[in-house]
C-alpha positions in Angstrom: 9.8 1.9 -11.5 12.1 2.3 -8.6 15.4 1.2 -8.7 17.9 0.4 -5.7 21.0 -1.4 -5.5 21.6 -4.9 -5.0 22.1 -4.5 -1.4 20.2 -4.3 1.7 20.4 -0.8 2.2 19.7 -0.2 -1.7 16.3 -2.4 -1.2 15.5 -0.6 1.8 16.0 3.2 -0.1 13.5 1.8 -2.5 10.9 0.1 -0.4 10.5 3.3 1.7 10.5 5.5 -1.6 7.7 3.3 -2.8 6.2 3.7 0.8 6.2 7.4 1.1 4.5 6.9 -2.5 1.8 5.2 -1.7 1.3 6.9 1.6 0.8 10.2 -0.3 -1.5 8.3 -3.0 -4.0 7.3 -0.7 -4.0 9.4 2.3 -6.7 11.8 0.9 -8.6 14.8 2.7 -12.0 14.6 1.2 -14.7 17.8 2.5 -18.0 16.6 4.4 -19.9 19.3 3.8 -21.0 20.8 0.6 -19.8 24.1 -0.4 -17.4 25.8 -2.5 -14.9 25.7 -0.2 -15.7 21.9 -0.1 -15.6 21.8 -3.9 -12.3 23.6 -4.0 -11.0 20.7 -1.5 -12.2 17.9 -3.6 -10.6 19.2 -6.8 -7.2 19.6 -4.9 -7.1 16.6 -3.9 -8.3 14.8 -6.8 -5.1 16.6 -8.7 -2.9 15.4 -6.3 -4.2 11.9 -6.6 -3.4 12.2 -10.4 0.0 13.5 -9.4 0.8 10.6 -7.4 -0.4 8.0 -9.8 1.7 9.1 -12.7 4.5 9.2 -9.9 4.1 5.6 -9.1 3.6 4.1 -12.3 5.1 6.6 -14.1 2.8 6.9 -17.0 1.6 10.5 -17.5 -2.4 11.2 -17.8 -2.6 12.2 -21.0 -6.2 13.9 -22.8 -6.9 10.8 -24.6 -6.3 7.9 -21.7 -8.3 10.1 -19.7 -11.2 10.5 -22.1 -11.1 6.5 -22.6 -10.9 5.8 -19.6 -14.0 8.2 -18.4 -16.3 6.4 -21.6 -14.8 3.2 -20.2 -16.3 4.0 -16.7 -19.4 5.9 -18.2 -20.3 2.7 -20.3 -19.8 0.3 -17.2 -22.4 2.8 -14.8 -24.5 3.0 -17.8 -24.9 -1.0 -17.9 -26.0 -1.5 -14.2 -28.3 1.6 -14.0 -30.2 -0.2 -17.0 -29.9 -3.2 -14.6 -31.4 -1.2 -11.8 -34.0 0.5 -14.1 -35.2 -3.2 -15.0 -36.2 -3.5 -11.4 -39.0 -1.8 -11.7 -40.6 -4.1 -13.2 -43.6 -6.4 -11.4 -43.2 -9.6 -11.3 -39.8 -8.4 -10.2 -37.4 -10.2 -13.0 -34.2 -10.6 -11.0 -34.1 -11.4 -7.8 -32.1 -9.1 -4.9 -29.8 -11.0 -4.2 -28.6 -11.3 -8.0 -28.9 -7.8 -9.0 -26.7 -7.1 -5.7 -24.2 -9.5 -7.2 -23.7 -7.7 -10.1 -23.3 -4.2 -8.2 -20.4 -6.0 -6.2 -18.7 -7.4 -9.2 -19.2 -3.9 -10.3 -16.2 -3.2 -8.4 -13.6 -6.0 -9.3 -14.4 -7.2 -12.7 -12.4 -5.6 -16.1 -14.9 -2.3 -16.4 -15.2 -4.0 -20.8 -16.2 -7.5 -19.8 -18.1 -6.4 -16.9 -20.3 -4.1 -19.2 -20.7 -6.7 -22.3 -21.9 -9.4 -19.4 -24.3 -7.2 -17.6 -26.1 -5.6 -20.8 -26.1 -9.6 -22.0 -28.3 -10.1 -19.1 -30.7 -6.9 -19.2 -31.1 -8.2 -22.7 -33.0 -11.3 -21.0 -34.5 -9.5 -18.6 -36.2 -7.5 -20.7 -37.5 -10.6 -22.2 -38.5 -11.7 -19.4 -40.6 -8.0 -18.5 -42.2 -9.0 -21.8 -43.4 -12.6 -20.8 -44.5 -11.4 -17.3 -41.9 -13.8 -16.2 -40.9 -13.1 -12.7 -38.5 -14.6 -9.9 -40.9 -13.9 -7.8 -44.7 -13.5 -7.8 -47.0 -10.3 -9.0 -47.7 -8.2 -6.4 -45.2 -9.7 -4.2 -44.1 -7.1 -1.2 -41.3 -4.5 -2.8 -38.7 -3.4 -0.8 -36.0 -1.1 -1.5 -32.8 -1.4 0.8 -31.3 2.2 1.8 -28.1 2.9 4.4 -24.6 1.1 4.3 -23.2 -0.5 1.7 -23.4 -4.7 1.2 -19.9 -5.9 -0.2 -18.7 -8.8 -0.4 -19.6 -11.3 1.3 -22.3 -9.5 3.2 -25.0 -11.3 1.7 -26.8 -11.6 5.1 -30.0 -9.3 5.0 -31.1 -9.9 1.0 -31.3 -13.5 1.5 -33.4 -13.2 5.3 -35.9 -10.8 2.7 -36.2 -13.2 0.0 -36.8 -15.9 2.3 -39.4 -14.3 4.3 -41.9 -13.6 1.0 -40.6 -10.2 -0.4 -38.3 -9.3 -2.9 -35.3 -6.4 -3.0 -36.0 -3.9 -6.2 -33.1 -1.7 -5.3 -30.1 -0.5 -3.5 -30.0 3.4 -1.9 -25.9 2.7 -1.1 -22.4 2.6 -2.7 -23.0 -0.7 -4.0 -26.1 0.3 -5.5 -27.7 3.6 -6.8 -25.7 5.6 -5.3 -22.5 5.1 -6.7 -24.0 4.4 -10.5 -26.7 6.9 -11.3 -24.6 9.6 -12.5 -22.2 9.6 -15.5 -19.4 11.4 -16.0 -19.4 14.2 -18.6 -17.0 13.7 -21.6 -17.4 16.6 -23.7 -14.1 18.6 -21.9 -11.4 19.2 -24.0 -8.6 18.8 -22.0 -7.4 17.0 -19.2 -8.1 19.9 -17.3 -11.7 20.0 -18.4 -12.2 16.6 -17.8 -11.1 16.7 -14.1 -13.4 19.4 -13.7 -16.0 17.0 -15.2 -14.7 14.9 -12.9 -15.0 16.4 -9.5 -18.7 17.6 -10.5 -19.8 14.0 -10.8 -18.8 12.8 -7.6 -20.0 15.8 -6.0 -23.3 14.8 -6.8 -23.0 11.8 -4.5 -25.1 12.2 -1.5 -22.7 9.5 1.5 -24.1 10.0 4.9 -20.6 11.6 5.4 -21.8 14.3 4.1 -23.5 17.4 6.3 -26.7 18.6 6.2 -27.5 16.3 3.7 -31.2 16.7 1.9 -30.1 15.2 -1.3 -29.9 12.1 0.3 -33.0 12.0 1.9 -34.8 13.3 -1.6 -33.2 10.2 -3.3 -34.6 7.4 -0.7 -38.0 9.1 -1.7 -37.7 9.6 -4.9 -36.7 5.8 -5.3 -39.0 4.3 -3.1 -41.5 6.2 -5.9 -39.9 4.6 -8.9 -39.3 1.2 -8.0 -42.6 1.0 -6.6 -41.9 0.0 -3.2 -44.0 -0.9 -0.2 -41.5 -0.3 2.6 -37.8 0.9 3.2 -35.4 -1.5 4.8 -32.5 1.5 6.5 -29.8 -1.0 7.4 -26.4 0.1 9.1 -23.5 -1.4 9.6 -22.7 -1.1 13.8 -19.6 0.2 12.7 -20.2 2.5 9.9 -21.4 5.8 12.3 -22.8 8.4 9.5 -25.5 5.9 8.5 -26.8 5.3 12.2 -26.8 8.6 12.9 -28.8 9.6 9.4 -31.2 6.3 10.4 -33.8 8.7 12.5 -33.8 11.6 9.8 -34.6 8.8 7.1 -37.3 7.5 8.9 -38.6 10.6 9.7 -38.7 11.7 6.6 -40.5 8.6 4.8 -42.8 8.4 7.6 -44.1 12.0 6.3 -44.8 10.1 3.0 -46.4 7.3 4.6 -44.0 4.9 3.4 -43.6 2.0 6.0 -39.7 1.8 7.2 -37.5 -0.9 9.3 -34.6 0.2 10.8 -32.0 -2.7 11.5 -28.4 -2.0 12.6 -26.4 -5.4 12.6 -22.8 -6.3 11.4 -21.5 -9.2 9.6 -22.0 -12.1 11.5 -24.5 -14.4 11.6 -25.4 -14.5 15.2 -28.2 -12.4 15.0 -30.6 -13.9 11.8 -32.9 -15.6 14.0 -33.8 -12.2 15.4 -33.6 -10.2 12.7 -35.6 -12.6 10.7 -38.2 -12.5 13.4 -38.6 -8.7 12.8 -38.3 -8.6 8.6 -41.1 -11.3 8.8 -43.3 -9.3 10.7 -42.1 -6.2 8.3 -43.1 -7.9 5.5 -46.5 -8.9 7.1 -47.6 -5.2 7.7 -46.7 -4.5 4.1 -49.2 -7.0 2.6 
């Protein structure tokens, strides 16, 4: 905690100590391309972050809060990737729009409760996999969202889908796949270790910011394979750059695999869902 005198001037000493803190907590230099010089980047600045957080709470990172806190995070991932998995499923149990939900909540909620209420609802979806129970029709058109991510309260292009007969199975962004798929490895026997584990596991993430950037396009593929579905919705934020620029290199590459794609760059208002209705309805017509 930061202390000042009762005065002005002692408040002042202490709100721009507590500013230079934060400034250096979260003004980060993170690489954009993938080597070892990138690597080497990440993990210095990921050490500094740690620095800076036991600065401004002054609480040090110890082996043990950091292992917790890893399983804590692990468990969480591991709750809304069975979510995701559940997906797969036809008649598709959840609907988009829900399953989104959760993946935004994913991001506020206490990481315990969080996981204890999503694995309570996988456990009725899987009842409902088993009773051929769907939200939606069998054999209702699949489509699998890929580009920016949808936080809240962009709830704009899931519910234009869902009214226009097809249903979301999944999420190629940060607030889907993307940012849950890979767990953290816990094994590392000091804090040390564990930051290593640490910068290997978000290394694996494949953000447009990244360049060149395969992975990525392998993962639209590969998921388009898994969850079964019939086209590829690339959606980009008009403001978010690295997705629009990767949007012709994704459809390239799932036009190679014949998979159907739509390629829609909007923002958050709502000035433009008559159009973009207009085109995801015809979308959804060539898929049947």
């Amino acid at each position: 905690m930061i202390v000042g005198e009762n005065t002005c001037d002692g408040k002042k000493k202490a709100y721009e100590s507590l500013g230079h803190l934060v400034k250096n907590l979260y003004v980060m230099d993170l690489p954009q391309v993938k080597s070892d010089h990138g690597r080497a980047l990440l993990k210095t600045e990921y050490h500094r972050f740690k620095t800076a957080v036991e600065a401004l709470t002054g609480v040090v990172i110890t082996f043990e809060s950091l292992k917790q806190a890893i399983q804590t995070v692990n468990a969480k991932r591991a709750a809304i990737h069975r979510l995701s998995m559940l997906r797969k499923a036809d008649p598709a149990p959840i609907s988009g729009l829900d399953a989104l939900l959760a993946n935004q909540v994913f991001f506020y909620d206490n990481p315990a409760r969080f996981t204890d209420s999503v694995n309570k609802i996988c456990d009725e979806l899987e009842k409902r996999i088993a009773e051929k129970n769907g939200v939606f029709p069998e054999k209702t058109p699949r489509i699998l969202i890929s580009g920016c991510p949808q936080a809240v309260p962009n709830w704009k292009l899931p519910f234009i889908v869902e009214t226009s007969g097809a249903v979301i199975v999944g999420e190629e962004s940060c607030v889907g796949e993307r940012g849950t798929r890979n767990l953290t490895d816990a094994s590392g026997k000091t804090v040390d270790e564990m930051m290593e584990a640490i910068v290997d596991r978000y290394y694996q993430v494949d953000c447009a910011i990244f360049t060149p950037n395969p992975q990525r396009l392998e993962h639209i593929q590969e998921m388009a394979a898994a969850y079964k579905a019939d086209g590829v919705i690339h959606y980009g934020l008009q403001f978010c750059q690295p997705y629009l620029m990767e949007s012709i290199p994704v459809e390239k590459a799932l036009e190679e695999k014949n998979i159907p794609t739509l390629r829609i760059e909007t923002d958050y208002s709502m000035e433009d869902v008559g159009q973009l209705k207009t085109r995801i309805e015809a979308f959804v017509e060539q898929l049947r």
